[in-house]
N, CA, C and O atoms as a printed pandas DataFrame, in Angstrom:
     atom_number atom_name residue_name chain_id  residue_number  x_coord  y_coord  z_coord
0              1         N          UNK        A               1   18.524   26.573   15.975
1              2        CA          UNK        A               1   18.885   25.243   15.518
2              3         C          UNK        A               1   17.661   24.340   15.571
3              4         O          UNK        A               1   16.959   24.394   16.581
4              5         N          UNK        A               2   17.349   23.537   14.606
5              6        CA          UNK        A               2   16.317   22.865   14.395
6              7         C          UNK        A               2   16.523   21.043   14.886
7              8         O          UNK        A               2   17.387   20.237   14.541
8              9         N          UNK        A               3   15.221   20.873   15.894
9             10        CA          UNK        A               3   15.649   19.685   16.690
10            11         C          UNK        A               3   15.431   18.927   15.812
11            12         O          UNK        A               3   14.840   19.145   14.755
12            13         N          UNK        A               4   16.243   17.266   16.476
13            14        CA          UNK        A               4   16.413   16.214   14.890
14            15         C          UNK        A               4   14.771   15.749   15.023
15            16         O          UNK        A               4   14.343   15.083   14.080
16            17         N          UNK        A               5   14.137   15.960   15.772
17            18        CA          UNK        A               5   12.783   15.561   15.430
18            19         C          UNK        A               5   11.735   16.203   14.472
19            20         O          UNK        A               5   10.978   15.576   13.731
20            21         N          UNK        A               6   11.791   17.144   14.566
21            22        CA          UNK        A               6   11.616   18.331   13.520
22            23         C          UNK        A               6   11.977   18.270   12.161
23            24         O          UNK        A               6   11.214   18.475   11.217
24            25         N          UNK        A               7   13.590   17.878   12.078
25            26        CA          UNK        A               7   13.905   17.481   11.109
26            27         C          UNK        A               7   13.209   15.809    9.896
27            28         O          UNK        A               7   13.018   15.597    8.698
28            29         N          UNK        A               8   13.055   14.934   11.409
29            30        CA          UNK        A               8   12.307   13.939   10.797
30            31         C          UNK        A               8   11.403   13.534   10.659
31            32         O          UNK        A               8   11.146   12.374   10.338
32            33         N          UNK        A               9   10.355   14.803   10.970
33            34        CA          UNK        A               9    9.015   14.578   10.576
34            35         C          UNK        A               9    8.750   14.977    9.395
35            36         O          UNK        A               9    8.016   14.288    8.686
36            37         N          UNK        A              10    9.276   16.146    8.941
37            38        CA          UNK        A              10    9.623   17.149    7.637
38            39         C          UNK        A              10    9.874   15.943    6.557
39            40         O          UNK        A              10    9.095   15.429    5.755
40            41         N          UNK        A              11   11.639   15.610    6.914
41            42        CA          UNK        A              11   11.664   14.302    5.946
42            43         C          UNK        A              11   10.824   13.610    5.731
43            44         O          UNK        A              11   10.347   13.585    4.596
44            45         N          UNK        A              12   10.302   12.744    6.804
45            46        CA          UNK        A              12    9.344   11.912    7.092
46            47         C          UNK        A              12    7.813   12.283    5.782
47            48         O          UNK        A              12    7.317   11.482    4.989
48            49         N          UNK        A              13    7.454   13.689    6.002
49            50        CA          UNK        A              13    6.148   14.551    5.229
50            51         C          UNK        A              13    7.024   14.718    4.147
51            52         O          UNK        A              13    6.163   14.555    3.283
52            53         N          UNK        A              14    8.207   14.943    3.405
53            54        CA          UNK        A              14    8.272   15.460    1.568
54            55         C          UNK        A              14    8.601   13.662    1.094
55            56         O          UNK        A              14    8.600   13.357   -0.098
56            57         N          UNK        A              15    8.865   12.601    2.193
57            58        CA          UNK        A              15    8.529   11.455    1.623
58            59         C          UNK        A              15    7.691   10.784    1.619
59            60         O          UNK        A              15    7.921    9.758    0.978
60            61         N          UNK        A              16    6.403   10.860    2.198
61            62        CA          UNK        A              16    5.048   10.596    2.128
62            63         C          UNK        A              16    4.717   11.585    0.868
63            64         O          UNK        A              16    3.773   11.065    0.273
64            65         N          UNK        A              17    4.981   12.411    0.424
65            66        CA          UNK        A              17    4.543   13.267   -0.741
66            67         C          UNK        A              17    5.132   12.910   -1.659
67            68         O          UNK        A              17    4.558   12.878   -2.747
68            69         N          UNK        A              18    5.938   12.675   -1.588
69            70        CA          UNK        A              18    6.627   12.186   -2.805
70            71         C          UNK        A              18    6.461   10.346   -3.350
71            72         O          UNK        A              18    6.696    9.887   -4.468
72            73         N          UNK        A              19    6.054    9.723   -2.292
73            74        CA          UNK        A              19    4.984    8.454   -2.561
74            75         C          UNK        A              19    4.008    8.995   -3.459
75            76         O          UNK        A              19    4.162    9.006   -4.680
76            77         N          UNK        A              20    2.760    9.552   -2.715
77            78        CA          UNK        A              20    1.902   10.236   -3.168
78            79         C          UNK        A              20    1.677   10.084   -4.550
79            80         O          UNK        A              20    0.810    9.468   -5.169
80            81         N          UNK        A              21    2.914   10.973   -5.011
81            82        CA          UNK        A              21    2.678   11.850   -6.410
82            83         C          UNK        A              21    3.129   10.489   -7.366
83            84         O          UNK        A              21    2.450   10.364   -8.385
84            85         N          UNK        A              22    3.933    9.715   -7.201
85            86        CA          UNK        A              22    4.338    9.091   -7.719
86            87         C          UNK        A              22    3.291    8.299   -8.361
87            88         O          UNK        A              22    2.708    8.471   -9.431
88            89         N          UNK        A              23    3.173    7.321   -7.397
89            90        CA          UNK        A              23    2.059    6.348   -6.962
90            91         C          UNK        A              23    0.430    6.920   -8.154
91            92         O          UNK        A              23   -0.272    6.333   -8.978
92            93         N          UNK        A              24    0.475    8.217   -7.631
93            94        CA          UNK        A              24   -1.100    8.990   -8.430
94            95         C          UNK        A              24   -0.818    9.111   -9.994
95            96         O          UNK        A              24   -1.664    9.204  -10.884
96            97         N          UNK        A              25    0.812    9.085  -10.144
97            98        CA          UNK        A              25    0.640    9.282  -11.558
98            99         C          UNK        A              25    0.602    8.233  -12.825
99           100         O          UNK        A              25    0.654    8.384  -14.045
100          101         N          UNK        A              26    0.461    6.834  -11.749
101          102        CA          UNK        A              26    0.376    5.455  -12.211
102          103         C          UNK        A              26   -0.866    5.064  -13.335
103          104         O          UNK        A              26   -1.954    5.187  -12.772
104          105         N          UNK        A              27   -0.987    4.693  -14.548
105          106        CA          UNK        A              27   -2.360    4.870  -14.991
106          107         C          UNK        A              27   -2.714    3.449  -14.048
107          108         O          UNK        A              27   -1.972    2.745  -13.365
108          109         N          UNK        A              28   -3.681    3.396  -14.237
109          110        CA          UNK        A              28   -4.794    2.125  -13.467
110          111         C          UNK        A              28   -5.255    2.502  -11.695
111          112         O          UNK        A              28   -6.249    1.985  -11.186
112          113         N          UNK        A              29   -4.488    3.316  -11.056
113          114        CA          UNK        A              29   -4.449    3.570  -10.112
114          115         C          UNK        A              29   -5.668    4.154   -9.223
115          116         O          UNK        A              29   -5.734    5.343   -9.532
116          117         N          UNK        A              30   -6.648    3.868   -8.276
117          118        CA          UNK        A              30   -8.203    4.384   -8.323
118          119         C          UNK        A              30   -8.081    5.042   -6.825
119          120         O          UNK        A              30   -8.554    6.172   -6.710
120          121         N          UNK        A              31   -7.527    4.476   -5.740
121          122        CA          UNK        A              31   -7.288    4.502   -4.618
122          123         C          UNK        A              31   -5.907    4.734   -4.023
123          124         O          UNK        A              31   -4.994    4.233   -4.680
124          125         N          UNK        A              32   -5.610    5.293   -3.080
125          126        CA          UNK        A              32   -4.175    5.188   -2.302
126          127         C          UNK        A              32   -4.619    5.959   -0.763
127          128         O          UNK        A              32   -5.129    6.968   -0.276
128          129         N          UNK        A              33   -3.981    4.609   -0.436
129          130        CA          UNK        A              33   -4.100    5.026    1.479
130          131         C          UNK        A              33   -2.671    4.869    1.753
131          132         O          UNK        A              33   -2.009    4.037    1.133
132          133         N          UNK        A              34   -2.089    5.733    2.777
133          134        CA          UNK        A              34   -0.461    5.566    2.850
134          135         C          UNK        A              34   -0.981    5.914    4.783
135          136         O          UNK        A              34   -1.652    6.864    5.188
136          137         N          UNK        A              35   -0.363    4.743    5.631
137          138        CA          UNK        A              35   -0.278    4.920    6.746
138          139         C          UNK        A              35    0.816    4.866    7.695
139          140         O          UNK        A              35    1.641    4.015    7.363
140          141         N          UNK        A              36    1.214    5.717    9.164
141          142        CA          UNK        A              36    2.025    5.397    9.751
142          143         C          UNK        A              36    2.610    4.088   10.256
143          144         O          UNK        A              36    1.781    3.179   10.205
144          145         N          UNK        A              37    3.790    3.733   10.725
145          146        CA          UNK        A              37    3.784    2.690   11.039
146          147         C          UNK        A              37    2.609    2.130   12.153
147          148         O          UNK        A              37    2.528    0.927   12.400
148          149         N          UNK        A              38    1.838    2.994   12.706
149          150        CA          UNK        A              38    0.926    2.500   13.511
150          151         C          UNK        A              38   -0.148    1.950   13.206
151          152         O          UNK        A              38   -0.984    1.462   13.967
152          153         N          UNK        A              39   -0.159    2.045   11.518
153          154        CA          UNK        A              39   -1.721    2.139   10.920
154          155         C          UNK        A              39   -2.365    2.698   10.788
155          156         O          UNK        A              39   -3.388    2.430   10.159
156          157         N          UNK        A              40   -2.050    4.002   11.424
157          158        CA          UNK        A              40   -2.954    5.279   10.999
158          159         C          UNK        A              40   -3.033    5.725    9.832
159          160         O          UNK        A              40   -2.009    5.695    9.150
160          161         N          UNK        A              41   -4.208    6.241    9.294
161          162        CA          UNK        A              41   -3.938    6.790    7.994
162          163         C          UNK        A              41   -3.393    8.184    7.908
163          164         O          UNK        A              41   -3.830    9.020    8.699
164          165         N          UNK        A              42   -2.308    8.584    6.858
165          166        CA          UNK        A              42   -2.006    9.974    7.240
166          167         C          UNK        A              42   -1.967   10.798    5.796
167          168         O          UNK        A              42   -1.592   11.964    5.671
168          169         N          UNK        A              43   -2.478    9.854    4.648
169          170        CA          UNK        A              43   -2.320   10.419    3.304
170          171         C          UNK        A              43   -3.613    9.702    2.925
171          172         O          UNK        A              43   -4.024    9.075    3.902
172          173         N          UNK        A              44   -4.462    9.559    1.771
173          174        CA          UNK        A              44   -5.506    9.146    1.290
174          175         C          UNK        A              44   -6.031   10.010   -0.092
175          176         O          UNK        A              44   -5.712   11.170   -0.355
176          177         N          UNK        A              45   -6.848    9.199   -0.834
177          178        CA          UNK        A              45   -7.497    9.699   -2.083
178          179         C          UNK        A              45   -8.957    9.173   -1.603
179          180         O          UNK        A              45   -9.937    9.295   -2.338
180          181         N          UNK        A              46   -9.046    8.455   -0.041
181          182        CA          UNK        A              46  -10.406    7.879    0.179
182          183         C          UNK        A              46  -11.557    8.897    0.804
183          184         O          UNK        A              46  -11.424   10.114    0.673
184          185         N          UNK        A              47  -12.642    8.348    1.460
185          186        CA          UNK        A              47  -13.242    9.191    1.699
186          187         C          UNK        A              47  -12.791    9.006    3.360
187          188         O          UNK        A              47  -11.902    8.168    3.507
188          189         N          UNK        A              48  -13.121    9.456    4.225
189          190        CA          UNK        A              48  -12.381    9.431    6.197
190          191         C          UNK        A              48  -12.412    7.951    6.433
191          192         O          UNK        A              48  -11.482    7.173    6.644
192          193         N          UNK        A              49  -14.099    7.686    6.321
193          194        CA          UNK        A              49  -14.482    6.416    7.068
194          195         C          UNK        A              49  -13.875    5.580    6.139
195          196         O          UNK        A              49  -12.932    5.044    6.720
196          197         N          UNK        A              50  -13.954    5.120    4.749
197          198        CA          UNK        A              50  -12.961    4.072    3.722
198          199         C          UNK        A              50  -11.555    3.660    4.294
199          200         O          UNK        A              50  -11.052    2.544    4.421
200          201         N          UNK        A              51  -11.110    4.831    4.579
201          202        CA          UNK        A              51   -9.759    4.449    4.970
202          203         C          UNK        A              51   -9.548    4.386    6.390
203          204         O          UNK        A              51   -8.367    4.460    6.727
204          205         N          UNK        A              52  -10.199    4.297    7.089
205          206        CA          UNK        A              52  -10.549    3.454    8.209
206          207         C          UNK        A              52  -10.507    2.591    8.609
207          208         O          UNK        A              52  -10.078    2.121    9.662
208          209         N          UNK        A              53  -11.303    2.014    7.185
209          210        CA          UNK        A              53  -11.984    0.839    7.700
210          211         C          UNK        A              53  -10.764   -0.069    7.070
211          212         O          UNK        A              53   -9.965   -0.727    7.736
212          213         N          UNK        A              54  -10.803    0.049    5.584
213          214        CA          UNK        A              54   -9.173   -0.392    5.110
214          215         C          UNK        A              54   -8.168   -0.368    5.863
215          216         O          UNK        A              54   -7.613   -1.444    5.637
216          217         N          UNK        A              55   -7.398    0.348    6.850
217          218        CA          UNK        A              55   -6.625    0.508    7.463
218          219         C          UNK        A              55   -6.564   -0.496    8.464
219          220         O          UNK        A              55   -5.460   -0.970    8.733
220          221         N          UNK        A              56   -7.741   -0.958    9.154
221          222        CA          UNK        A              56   -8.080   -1.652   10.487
222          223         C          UNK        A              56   -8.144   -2.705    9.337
223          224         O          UNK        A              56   -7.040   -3.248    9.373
224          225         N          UNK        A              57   -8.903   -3.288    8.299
225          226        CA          UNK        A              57   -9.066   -4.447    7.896
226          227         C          UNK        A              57   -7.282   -4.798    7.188
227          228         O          UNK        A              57   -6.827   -5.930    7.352
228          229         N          UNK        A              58   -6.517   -3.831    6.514
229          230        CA          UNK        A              58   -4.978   -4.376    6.148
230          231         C          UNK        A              58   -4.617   -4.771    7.884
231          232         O          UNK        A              58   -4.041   -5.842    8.073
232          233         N          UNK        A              59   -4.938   -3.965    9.021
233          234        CA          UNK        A              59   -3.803   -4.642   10.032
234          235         C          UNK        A              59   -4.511   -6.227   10.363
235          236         O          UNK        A              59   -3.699   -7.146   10.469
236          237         N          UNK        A              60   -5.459   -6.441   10.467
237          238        CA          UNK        A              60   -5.905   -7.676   10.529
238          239         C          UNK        A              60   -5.120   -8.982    9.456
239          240         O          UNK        A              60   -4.765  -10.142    9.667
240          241         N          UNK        A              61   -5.101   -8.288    8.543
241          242        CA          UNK        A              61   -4.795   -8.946    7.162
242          243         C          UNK        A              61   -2.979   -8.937    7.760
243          244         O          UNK        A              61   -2.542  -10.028    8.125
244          245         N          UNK        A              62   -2.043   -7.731    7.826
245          246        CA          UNK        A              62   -0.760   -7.880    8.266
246          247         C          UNK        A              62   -0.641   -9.111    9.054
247          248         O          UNK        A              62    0.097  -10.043    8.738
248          249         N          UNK        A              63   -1.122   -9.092    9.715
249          250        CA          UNK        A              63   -1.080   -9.897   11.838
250          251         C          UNK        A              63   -0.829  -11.727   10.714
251          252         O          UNK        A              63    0.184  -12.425   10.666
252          253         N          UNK        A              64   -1.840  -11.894   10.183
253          254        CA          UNK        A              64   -1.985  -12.995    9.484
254          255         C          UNK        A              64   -0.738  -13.223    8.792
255          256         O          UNK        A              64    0.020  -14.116    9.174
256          257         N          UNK        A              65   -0.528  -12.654    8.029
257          258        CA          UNK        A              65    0.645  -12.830    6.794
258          259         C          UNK        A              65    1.391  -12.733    7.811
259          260         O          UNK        A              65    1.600  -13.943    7.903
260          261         N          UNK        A              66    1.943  -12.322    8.614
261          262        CA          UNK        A              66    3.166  -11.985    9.397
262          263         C          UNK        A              66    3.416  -13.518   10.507
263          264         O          UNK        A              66    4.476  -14.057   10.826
264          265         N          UNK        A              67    2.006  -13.881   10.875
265          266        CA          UNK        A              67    2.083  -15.113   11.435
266          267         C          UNK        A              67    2.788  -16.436   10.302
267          268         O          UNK        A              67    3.778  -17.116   10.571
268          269         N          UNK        A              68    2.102  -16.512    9.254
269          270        CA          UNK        A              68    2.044  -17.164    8.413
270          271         C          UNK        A              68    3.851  -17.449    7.854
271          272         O          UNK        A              68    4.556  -18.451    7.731
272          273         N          UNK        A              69    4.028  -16.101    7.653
273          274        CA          UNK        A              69    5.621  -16.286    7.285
274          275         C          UNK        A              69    6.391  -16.409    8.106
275          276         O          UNK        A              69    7.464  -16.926    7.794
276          277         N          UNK        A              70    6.113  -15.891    9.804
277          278        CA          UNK        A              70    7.346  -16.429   10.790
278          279         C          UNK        A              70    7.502  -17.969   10.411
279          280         O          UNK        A              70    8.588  -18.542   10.323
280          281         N          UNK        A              71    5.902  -18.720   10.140
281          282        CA          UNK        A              71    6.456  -20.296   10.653
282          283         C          UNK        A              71    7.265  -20.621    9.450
283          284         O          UNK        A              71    7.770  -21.739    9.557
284          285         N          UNK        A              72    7.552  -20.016    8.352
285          286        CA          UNK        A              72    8.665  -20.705    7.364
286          287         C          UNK        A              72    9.880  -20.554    7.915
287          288         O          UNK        A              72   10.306  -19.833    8.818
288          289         N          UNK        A              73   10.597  -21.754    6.869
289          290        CA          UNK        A              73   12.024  -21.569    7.353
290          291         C          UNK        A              73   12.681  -21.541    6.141
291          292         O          UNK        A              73   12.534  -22.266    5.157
292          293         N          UNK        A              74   13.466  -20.563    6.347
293          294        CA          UNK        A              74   13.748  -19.512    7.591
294          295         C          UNK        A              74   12.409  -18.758    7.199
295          296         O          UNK        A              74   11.646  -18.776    6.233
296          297         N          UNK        A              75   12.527  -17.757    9.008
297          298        CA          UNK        A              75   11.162  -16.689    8.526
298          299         C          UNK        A              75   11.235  -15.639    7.854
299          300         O          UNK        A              75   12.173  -14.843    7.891
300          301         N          UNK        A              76   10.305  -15.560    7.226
301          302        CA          UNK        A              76   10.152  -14.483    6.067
302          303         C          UNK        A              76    9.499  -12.961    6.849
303          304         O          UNK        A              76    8.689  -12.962    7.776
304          305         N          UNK        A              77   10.084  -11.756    6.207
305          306        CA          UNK        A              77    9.083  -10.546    6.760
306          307         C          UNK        A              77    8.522  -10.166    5.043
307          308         O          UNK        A              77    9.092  -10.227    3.954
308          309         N          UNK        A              78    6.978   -9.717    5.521
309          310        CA          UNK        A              78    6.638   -8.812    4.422
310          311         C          UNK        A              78    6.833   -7.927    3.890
311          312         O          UNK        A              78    6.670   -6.870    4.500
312          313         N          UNK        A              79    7.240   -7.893    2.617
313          314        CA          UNK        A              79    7.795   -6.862    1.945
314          315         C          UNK        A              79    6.475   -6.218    0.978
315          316         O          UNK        A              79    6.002   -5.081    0.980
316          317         N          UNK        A              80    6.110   -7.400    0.189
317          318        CA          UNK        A              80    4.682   -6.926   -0.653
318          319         C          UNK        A              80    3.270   -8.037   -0.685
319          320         O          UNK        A              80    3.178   -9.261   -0.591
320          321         N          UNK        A              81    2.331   -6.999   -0.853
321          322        CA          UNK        A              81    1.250   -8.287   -0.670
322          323         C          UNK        A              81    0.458   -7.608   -1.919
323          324         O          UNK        A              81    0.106   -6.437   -2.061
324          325         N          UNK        A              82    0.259   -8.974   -2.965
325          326        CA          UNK        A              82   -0.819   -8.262   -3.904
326          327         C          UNK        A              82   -1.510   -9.434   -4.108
327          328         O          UNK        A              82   -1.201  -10.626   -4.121
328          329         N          UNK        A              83   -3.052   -8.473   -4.348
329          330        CA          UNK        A              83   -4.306   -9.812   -4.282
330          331         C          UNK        A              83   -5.023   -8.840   -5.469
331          332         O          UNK        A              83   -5.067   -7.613   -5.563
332          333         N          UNK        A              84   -5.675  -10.128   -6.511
333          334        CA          UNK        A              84   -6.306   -9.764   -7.175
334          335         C          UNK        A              84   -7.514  -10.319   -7.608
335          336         O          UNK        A              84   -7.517  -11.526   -7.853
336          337         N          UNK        A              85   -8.403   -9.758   -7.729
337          338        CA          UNK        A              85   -9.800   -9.909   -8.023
338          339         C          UNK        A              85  -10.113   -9.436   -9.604
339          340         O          UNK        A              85   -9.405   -8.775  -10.365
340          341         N          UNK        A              86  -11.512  -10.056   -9.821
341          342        CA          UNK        A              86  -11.985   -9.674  -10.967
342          343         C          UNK        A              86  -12.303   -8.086  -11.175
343          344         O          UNK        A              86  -13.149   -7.955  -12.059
344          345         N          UNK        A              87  -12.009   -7.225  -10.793
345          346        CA          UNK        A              87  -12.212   -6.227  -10.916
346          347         C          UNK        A              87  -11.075   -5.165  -10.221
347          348         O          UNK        A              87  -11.078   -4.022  -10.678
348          349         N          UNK        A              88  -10.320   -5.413   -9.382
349          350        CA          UNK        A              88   -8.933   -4.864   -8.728
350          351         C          UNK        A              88   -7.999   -5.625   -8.726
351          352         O          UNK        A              88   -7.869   -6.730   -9.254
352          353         N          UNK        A              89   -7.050   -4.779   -7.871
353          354        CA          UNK        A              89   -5.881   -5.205   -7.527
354          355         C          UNK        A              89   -5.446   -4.335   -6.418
355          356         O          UNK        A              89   -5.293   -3.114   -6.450
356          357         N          UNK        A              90   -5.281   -5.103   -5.489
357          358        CA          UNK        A              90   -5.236   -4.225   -4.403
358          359         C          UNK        A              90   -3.342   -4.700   -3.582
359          360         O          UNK        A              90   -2.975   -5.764   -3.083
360          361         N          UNK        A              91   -2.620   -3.466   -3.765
361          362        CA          UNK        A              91   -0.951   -4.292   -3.361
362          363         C          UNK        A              91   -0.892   -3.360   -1.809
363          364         O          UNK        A              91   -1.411   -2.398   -1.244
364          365         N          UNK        A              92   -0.145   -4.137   -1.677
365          366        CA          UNK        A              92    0.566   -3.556    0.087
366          367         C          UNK        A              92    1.571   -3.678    0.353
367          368         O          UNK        A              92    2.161   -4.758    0.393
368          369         N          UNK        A              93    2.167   -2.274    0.679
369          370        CA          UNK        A              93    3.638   -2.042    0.535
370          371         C          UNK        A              93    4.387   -1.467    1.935
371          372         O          UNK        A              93    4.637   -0.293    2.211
372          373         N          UNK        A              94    4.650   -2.626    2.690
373          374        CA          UNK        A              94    4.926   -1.763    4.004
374          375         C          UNK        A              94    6.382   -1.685    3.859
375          376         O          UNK        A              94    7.159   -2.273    3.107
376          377         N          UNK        A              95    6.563   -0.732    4.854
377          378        CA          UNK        A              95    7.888   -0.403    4.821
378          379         C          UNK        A              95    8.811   -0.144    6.202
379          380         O          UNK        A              95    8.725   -1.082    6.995
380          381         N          UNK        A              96    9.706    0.995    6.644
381          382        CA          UNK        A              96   10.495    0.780    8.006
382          383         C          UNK        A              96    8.976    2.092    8.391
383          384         O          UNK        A              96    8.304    1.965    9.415
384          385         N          UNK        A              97    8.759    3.025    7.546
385          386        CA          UNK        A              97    8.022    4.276    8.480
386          387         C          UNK        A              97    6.659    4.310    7.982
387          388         O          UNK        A              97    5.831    5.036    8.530
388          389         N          UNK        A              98    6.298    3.427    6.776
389          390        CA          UNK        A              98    5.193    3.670    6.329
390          391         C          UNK        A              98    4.546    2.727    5.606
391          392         O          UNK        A              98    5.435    2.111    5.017
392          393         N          UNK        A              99    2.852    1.995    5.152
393          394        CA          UNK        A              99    2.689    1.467    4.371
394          395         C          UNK        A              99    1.601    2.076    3.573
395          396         O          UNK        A              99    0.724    2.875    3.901
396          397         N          UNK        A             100    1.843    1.560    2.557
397          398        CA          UNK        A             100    1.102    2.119    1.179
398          399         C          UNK        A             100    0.074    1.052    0.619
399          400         O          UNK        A             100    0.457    0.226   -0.210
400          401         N          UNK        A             101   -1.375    1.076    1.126
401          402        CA          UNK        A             101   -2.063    0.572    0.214
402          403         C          UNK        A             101   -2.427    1.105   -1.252
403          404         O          UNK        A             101   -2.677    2.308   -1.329
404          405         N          UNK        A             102   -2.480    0.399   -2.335
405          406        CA          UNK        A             102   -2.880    1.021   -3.659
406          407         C          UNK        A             102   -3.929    0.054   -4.252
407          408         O          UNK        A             102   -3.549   -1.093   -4.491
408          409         N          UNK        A             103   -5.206    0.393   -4.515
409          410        CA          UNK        A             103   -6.240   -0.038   -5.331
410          411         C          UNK        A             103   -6.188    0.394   -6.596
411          412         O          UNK        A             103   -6.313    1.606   -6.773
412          413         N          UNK        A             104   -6.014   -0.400   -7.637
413          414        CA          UNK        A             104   -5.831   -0.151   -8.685
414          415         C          UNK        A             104   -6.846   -0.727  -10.066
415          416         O          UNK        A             104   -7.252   -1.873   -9.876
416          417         N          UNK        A             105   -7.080   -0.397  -10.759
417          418        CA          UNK        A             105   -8.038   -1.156  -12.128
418          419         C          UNK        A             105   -6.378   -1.807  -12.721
419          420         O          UNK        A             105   -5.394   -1.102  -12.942
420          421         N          UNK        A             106   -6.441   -2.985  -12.842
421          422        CA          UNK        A             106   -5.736   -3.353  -13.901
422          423         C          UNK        A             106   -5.727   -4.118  -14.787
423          424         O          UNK        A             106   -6.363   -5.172  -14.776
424          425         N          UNK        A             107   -4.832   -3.632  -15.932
425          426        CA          UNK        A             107   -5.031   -4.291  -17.182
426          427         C          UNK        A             107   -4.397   -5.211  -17.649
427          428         O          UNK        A             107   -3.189   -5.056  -17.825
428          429         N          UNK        A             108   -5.006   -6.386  -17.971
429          430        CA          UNK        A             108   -4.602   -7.389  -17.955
430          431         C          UNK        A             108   -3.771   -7.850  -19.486
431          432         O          UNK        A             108   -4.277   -8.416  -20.455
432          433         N          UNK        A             109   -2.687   -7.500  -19.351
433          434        CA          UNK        A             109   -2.235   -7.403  -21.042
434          435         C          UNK        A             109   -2.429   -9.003  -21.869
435          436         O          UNK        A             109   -2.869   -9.099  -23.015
436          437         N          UNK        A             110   -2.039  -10.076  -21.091
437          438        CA          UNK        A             110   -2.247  -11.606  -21.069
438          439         C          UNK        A             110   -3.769  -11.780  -21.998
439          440         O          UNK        A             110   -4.042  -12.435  -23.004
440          441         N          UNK        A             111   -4.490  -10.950  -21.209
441          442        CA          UNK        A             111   -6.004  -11.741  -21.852
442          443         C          UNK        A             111   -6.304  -10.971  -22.601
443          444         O          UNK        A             111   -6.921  -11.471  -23.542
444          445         N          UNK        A             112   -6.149   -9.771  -22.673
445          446        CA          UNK        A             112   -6.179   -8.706  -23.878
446          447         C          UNK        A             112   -5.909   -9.333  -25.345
447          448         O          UNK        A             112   -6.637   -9.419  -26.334
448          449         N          UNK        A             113   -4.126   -9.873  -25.012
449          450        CA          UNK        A             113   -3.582   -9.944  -26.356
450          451         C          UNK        A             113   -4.188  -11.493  -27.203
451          452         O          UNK        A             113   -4.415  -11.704  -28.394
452          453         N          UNK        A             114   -4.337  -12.608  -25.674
453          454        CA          UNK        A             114   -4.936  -13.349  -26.320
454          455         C          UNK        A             114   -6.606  -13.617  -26.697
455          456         O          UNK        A             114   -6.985  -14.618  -27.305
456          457         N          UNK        A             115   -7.524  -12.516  -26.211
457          458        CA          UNK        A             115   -8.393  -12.528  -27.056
458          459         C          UNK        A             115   -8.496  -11.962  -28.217
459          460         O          UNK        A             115   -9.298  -12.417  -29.032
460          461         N          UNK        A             116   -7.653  -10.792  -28.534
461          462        CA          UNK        A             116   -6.910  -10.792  -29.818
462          463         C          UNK        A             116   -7.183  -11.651  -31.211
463          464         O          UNK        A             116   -7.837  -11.490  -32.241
464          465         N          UNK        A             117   -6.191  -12.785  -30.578
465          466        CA          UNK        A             117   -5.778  -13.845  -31.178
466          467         C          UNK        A             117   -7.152  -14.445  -31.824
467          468         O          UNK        A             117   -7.295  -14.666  -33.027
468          469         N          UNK        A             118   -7.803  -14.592  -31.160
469          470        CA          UNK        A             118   -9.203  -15.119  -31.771
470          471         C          UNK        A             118   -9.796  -14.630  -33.092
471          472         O          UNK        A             118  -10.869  -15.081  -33.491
């Protein structure tokens, strides 16, 4: 008989894989770090030290946002965080067992269509 811990690490690993695949088959998509709830990294497309360092710089970044939204009222928990730059887009997707950073190229359909227009 297989202990329930066993069982929920298994679960735990074909749903981190199944993030994964998903997530990779996104076009724009350049990066993906997926960590335990501890912050560890336990999935990656990075190189060791990248997602490291990402990992330690999102919990810094969490601690903040998480401060930030207790003081509303009512308090808010994070669900998604996306920041974008001239050149990325970087979203954060935490969850009850796991969060998912994704670096992405994206395309900006807005300025596309209206330079178009010109």
């Amino acid at each position: 008989m297989q202990s329930n811990v066993d069982a929920e690490s298994k679960r735990t690993q074909s749903y981190v894989n199944e993030v994964e695949r998903r997530l990779l088959e996104k076009p724009g998509v350049e990066e993906l770090l997926i960590m335990n709830r501890s912050g560890v990294p336990i999935k990656t497309t990075m190189q060791s030290q990248d997602a490291l360092q990402h990992a330690c710089l999102y919990d810094n970044l969490r601690e903040k946002c998480s401060a930030f939204l207790n003081r509303l009222d009512p308090p808010q928990k994070l669900t998604l965080l996306r920041v974008r730059t001239k050149l990325h887009e970087v979203m954060i997707l935490p969850d009850g067992k796991i969060t998912v950073l994704v670096i992405q190229n994206p395309v900006d359909t807005f300025l596309s269509s209206s330079m178009d227009m010109h």
